[in-house]
N, CA, C and O atoms as CSV, one atom per row, in Angstrom:
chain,resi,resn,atom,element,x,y,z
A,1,UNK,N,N,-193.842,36.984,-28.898
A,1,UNK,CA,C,-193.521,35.584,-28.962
A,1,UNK,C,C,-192.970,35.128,-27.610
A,1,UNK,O,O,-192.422,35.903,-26.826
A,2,UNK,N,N,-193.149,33.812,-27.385
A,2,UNK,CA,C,-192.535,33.172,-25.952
A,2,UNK,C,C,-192.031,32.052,-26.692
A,2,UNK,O,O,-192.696,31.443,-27.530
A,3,UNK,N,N,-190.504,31.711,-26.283
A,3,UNK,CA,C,-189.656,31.099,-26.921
A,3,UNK,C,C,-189.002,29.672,-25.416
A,3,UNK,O,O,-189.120,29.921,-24.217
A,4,UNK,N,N,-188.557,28.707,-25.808
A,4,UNK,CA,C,-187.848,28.196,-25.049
A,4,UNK,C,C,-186.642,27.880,-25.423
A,4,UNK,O,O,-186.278,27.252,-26.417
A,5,UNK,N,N,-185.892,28.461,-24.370
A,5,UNK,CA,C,-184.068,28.371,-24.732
A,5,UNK,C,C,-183.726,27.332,-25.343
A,5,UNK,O,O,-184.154,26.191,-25.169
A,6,UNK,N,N,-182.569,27.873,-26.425
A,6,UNK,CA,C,-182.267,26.535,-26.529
A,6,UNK,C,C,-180.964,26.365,-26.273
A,6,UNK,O,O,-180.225,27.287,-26.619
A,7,UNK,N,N,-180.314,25.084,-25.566
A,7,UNK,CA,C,-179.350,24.996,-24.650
A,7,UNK,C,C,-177.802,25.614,-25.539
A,7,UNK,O,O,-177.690,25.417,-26.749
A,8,UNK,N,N,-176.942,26.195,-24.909
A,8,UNK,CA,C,-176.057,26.742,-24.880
A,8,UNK,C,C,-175.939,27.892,-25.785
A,8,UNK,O,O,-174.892,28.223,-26.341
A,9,UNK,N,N,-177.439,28.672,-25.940
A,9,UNK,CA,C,-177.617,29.759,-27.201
A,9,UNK,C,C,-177.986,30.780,-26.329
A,9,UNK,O,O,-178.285,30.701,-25.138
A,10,UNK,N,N,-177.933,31.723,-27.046
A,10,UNK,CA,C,-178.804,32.956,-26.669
A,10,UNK,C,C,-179.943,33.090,-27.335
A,10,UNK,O,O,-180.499,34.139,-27.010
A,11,UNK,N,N,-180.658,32.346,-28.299
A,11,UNK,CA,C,-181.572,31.705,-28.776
A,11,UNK,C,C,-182.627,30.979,-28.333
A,11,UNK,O,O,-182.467,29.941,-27.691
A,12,UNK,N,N,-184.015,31.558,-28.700
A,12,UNK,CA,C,-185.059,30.483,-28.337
A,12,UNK,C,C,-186.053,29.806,-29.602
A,12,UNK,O,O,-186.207,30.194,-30.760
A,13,UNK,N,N,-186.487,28.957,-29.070
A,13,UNK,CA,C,-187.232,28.066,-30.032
A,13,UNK,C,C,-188.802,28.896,-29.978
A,13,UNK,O,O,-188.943,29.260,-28.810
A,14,UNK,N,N,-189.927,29.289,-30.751
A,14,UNK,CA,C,-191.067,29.728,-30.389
A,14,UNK,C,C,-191.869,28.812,-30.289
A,14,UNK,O,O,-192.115,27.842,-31.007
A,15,UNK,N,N,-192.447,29.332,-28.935
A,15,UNK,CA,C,-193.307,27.893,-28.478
A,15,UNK,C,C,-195.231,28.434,-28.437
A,15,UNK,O,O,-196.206,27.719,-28.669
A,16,UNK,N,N,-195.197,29.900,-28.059
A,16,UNK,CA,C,-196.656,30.122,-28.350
A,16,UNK,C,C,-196.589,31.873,-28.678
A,16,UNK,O,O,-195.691,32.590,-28.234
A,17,UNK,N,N,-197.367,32.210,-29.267
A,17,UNK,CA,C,-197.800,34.139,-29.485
A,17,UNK,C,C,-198.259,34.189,-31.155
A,17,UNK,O,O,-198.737,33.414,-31.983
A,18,UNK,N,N,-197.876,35.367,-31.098
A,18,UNK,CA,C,-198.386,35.704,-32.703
A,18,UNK,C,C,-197.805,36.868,-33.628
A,18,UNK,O,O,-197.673,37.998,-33.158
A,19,UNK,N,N,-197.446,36.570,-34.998
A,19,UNK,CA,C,-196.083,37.241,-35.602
A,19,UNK,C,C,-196.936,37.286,-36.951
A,19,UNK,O,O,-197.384,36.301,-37.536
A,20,UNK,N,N,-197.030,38.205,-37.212
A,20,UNK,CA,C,-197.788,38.767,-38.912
A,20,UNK,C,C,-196.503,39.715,-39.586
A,20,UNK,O,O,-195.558,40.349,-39.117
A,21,UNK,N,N,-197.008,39.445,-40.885
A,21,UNK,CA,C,-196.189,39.786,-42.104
A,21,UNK,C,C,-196.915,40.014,-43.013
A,21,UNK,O,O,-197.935,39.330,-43.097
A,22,UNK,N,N,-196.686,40.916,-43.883
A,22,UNK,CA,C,-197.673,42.192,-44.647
A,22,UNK,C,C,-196.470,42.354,-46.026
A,22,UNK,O,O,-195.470,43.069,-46.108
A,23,UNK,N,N,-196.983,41.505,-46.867
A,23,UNK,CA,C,-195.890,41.818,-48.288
A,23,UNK,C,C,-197.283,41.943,-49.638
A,23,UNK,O,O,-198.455,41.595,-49.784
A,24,UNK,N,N,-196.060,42.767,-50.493
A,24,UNK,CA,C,-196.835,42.750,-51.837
A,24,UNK,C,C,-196.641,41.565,-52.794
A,24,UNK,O,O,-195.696,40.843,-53.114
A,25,UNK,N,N,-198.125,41.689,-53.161
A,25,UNK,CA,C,-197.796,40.628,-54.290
A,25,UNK,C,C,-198.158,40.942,-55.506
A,25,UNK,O,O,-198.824,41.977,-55.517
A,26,UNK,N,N,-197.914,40.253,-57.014
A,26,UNK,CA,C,-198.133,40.852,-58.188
A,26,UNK,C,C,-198.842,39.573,-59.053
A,26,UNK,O,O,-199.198,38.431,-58.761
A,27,UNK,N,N,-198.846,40.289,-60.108
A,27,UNK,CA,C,-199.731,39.523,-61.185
A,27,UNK,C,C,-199.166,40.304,-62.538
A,27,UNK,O,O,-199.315,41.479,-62.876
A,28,UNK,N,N,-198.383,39.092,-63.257
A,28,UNK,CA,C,-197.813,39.823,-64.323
A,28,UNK,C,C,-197.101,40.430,-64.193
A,28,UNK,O,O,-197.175,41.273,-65.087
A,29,UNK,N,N,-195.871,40.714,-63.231
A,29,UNK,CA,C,-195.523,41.947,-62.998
A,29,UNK,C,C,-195.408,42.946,-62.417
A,29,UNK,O,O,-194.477,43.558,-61.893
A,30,UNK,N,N,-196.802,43.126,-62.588
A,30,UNK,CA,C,-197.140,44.081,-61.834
A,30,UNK,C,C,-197.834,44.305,-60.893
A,30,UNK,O,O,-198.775,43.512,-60.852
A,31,UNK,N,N,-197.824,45.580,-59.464
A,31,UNK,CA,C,-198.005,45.450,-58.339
A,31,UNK,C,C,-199.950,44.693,-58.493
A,31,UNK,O,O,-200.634,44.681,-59.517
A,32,UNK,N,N,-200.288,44.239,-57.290
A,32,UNK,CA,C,-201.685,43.198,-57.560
A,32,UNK,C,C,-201.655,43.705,-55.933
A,32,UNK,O,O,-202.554,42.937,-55.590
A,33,UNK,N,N,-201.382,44.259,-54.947
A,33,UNK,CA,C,-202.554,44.280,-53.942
A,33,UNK,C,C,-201.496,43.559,-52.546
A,33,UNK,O,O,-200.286,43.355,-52.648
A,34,UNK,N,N,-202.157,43.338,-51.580
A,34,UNK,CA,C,-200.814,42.934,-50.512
A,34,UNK,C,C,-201.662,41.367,-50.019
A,34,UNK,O,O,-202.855,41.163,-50.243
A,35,UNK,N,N,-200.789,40.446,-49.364
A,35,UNK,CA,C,-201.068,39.634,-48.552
A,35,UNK,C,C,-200.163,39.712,-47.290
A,35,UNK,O,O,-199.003,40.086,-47.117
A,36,UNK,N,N,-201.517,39.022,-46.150
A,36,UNK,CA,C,-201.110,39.420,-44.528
A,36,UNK,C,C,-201.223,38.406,-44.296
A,36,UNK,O,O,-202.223,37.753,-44.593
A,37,UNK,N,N,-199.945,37.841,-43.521
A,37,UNK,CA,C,-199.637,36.072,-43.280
A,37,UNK,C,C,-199.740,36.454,-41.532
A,37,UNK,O,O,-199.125,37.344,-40.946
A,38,UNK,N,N,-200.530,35.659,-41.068
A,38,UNK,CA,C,-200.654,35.653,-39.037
A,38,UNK,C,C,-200.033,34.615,-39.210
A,38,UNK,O,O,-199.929,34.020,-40.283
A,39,UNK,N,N,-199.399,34.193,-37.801
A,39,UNK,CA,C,-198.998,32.654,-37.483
A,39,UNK,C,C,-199.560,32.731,-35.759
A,39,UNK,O,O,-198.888,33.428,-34.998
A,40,UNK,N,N,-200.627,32.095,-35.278
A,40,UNK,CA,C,-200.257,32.346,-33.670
A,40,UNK,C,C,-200.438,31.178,-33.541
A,40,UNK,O,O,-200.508,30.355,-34.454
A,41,UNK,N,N,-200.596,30.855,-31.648
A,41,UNK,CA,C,-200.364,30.085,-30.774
A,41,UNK,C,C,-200.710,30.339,-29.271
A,41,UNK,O,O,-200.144,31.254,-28.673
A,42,UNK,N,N,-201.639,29.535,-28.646
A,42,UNK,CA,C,-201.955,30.270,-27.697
A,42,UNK,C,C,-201.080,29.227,-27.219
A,42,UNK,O,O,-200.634,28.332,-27.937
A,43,UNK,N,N,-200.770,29.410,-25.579
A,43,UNK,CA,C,-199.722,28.297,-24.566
A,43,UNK,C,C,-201.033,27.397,-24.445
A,43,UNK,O,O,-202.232,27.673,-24.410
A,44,UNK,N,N,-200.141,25.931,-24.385
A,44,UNK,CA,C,-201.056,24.800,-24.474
A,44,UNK,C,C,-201.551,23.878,-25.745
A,44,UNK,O,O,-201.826,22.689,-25.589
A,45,UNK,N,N,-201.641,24.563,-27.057
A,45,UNK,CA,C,-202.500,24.329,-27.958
A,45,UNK,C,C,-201.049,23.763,-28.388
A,45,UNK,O,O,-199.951,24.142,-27.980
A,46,UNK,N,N,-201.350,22.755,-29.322
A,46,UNK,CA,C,-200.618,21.733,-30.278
A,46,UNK,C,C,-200.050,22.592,-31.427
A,46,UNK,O,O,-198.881,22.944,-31.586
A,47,UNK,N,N,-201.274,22.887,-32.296
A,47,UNK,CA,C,-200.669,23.302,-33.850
A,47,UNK,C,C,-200.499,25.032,-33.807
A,47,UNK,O,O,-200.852,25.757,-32.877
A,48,UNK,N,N,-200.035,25.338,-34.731
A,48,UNK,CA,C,-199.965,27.041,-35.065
A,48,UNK,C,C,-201.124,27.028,-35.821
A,48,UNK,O,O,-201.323,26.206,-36.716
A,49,UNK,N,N,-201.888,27.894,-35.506
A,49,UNK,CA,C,-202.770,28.717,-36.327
A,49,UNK,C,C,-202.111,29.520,-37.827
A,49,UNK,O,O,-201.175,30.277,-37.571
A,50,UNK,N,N,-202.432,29.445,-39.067
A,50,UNK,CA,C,-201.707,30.493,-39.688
A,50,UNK,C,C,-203.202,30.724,-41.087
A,50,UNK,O,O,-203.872,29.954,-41.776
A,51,UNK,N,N,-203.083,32.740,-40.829
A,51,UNK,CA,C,-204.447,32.607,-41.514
A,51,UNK,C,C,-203.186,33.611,-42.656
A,51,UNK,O,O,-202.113,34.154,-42.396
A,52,UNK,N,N,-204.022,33.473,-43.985
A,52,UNK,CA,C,-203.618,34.175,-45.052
A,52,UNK,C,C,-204.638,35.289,-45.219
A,52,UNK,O,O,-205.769,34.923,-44.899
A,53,UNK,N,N,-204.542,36.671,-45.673
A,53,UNK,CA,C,-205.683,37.538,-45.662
A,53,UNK,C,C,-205.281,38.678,-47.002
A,53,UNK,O,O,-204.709,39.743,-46.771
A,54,UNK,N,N,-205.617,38.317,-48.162
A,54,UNK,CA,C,-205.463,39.089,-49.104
A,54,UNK,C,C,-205.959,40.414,-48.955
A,54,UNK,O,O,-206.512,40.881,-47.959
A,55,UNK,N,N,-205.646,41.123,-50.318
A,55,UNK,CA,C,-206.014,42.669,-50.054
A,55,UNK,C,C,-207.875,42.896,-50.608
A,55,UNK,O,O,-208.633,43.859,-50.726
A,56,UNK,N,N,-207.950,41.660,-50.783
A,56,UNK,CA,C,-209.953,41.761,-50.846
A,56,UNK,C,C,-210.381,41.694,-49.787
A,56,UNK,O,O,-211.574,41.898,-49.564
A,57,UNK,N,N,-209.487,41.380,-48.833
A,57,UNK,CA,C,-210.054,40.748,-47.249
A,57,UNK,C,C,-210.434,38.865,-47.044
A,57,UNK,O,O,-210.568,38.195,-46.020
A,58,UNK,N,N,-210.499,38.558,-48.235
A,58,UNK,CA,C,-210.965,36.894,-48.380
A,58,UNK,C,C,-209.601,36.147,-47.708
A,58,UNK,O,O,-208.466,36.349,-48.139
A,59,UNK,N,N,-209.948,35.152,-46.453
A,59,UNK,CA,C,-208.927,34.729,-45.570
A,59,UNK,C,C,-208.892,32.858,-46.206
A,59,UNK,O,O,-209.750,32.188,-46.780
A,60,UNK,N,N,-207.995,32.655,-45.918
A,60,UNK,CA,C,-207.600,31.056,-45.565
A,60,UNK,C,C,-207.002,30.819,-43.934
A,60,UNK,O,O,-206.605,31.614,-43.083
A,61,UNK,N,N,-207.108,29.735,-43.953
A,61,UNK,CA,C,-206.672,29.055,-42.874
A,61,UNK,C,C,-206.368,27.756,-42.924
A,61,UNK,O,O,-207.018,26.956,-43.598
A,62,UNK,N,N,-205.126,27.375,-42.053
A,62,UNK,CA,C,-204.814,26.135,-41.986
A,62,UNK,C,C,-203.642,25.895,-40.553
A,62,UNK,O,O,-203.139,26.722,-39.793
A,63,UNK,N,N,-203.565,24.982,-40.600
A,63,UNK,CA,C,-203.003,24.565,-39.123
A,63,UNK,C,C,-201.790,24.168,-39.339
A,63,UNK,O,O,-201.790,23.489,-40.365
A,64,UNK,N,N,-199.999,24.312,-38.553
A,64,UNK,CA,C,-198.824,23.650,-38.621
A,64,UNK,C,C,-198.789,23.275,-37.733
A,64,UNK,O,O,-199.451,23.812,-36.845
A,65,UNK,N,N,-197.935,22.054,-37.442
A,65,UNK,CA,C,-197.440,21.584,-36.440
A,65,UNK,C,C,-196.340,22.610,-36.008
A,65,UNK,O,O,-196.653,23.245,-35.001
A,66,UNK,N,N,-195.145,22.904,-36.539
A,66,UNK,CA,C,-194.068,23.776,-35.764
A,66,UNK,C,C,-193.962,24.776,-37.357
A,66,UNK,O,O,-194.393,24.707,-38.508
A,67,UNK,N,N,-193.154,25.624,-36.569
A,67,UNK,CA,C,-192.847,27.025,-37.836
A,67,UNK,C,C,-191.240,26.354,-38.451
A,67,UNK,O,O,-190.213,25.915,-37.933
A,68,UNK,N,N,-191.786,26.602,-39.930
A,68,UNK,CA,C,-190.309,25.740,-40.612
A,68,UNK,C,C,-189.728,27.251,-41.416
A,68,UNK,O,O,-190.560,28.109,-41.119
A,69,UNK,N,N,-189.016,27.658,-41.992
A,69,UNK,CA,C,-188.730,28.684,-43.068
A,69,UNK,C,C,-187.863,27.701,-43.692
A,69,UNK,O,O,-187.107,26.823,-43.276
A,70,UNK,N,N,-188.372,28.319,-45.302
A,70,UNK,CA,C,-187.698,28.033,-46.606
A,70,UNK,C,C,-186.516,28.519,-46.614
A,70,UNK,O,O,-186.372,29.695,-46.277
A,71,UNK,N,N,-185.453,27.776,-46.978
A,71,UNK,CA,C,-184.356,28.738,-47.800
A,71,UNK,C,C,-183.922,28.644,-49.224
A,71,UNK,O,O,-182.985,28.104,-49.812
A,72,UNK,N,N,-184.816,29.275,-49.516
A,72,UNK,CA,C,-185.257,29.726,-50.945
A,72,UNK,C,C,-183.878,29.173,-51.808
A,72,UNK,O,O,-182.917,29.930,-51.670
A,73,UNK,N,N,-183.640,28.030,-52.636
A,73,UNK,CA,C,-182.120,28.763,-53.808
A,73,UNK,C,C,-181.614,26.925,-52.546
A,73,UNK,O,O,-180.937,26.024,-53.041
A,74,UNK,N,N,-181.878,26.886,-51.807
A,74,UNK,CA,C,-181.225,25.746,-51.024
A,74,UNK,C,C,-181.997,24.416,-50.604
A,74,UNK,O,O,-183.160,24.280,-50.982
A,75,UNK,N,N,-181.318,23.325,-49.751
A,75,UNK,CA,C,-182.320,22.250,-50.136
A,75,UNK,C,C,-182.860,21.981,-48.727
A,75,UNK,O,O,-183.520,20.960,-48.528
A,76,UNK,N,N,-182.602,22.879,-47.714
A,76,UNK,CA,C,-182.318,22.732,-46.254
A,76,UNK,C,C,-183.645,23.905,-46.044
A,76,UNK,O,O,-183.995,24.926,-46.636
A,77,UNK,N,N,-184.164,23.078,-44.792
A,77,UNK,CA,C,-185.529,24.181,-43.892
A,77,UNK,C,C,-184.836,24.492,-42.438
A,77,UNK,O,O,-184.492,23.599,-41.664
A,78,UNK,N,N,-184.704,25.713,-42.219
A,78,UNK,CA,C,-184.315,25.927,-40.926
A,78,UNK,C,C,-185.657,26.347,-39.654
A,78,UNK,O,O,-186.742,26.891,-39.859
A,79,UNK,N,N,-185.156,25.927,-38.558
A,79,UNK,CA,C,-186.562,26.647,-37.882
A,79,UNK,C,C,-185.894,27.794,-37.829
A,79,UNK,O,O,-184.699,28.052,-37.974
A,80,UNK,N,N,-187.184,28.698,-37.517
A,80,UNK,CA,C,-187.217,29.899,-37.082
A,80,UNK,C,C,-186.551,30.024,-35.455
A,80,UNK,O,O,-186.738,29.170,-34.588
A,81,UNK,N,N,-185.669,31.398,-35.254
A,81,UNK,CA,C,-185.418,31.297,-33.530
A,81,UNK,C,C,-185.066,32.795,-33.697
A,81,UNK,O,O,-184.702,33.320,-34.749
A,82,UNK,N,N,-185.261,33.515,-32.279
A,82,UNK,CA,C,-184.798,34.877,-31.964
A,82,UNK,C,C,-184.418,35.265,-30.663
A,82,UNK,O,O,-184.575,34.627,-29.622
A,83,UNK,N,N,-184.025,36.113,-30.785
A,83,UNK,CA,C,-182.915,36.518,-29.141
A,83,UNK,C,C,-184.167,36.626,-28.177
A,83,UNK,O,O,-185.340,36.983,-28.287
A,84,UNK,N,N,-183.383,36.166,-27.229
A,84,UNK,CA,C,-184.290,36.060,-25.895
A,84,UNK,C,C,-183.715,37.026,-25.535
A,84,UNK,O,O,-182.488,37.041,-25.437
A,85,UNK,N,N,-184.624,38.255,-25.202
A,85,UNK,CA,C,-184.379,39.268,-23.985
A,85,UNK,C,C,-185.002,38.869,-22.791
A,85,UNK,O,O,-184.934,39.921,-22.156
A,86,UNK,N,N,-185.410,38.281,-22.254
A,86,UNK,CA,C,-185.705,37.918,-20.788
A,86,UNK,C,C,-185.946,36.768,-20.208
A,86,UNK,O,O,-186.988,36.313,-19.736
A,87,UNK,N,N,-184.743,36.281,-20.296
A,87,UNK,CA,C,-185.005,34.285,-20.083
A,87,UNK,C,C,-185.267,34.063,-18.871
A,87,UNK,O,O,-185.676,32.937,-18.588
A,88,UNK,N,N,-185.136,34.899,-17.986
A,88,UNK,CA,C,-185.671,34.561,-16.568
A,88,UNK,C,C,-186.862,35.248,-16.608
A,88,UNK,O,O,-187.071,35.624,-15.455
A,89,UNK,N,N,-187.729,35.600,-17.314
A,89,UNK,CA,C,-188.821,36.299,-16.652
A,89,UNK,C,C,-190.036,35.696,-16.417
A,89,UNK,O,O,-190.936,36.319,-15.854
């Protein structure tokens, strides 16, 4: 990920790259197979890419403007942010 600082944090905002996540999902209960969530961004491009890819292999796709996360149980969306190890680089 490439992030831009955000002022007085050790924190950056993600501005372009690509971050996948690989969870199980169920049916009834019981275990049903995995889904693989991509999100990328090349530098330049407007929206995030984000493809869904079940465990049949059958994909979706659709486009965000910025990365939001749920907080599940609350009424508030936080963005996403992570430590910058190399803000000068």
């Amino acid at each position: 990920m490439i992030g831009e600082l955000i002022a007085e944090a050790s924190l950056c905002k993600p501005v372009s790259g690509t971050i996948s996540r690989t969870h199980g999902t169920n049916r009834n209960g019981f275990p049903f197979g995995a889904t693989t969530t991509t999100v990328s961004k090349e530098v330049g491009n407007q929206y995030w890419k984000v493809v869904f890819t079940d465990s049949d292999g059958e994909t979706h796709e659709s486009f965000a403007r910025e990365l939001v996360l749920e907080n599940y149980g609350a009424d508030d969306k936080i963005l996403p942010t992570f430590k910058c190890d190399y803000v000068d680089f």
